[in-house]
N, C-alpha and C positions, 0 to 999 in steps of 0.2 A: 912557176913550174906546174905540169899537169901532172898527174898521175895516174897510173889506169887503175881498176879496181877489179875484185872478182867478186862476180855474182852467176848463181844458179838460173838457169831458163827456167819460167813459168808458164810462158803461151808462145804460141809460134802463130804468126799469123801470116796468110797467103802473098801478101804486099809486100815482103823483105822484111818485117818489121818484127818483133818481139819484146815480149815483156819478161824482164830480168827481177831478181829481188838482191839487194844487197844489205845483210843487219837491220830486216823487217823494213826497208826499204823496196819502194819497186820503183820501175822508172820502163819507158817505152826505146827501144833499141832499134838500131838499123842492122840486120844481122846479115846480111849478103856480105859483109866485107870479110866475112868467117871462107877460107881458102875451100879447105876441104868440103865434105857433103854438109846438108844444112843439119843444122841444132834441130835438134827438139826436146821436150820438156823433161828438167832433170840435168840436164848437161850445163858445163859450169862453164863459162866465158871472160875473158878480160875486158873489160869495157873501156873505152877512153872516148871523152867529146861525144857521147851517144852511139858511137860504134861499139858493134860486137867483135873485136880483129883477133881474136883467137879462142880455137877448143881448148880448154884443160882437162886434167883429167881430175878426178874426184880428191885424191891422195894431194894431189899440187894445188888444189883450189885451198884444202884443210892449212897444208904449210905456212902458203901463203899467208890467208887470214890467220892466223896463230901468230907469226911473222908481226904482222900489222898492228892486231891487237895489242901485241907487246910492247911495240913501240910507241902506243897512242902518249900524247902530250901531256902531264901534270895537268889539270886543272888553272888558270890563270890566278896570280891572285890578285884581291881585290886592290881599288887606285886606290890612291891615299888621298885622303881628305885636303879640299883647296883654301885656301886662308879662309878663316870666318866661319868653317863650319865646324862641327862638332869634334870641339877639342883640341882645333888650330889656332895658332896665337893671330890674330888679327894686326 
């Protein structure tokens, strides 16, 4: 399953393309699939597969990520040791 994510516009560049940031991440976007008039820098977007497909507004981008955050996964924990190594019976 994909998921889309939200990130904040940082460059808008004349090609359709723009650069997003996501949690100090940034990544290079196709932004013409954005409906309405185009992004510019500051404005928060849904990202999926490299697409920009939607404007948020500032309030809904925050939820969202609060949203996300919250739900992030426990930590994995570690395997367990395979026969023969520290502390398995052989």
């Amino acid at each position: 399953m994909c998921l889309g994510t939200i990130a904040q516009v940082v460059e808008v560049h004349k090609d359709g393309r723009a650069v997003v940031e996501d949690h100090g991440k940034r990544q290079l976007v196709l932004e013409m699939t954005v409906s309405d008039d185009d992004i510019t820098p500051g404005d928060w977007v849904v990202i999926q597969s490299g697409f920009a497909l939607e404007r948020i507004s500032e309030k809904e981008a925050m939820e969202a990520n609060a949203i996300r955050d919250s739900a992030a996964p426990a930590p994995a924990a570690p395997a367990p040791a395979a026969p023969g190594e520290e502390g398995q019976p052989t």
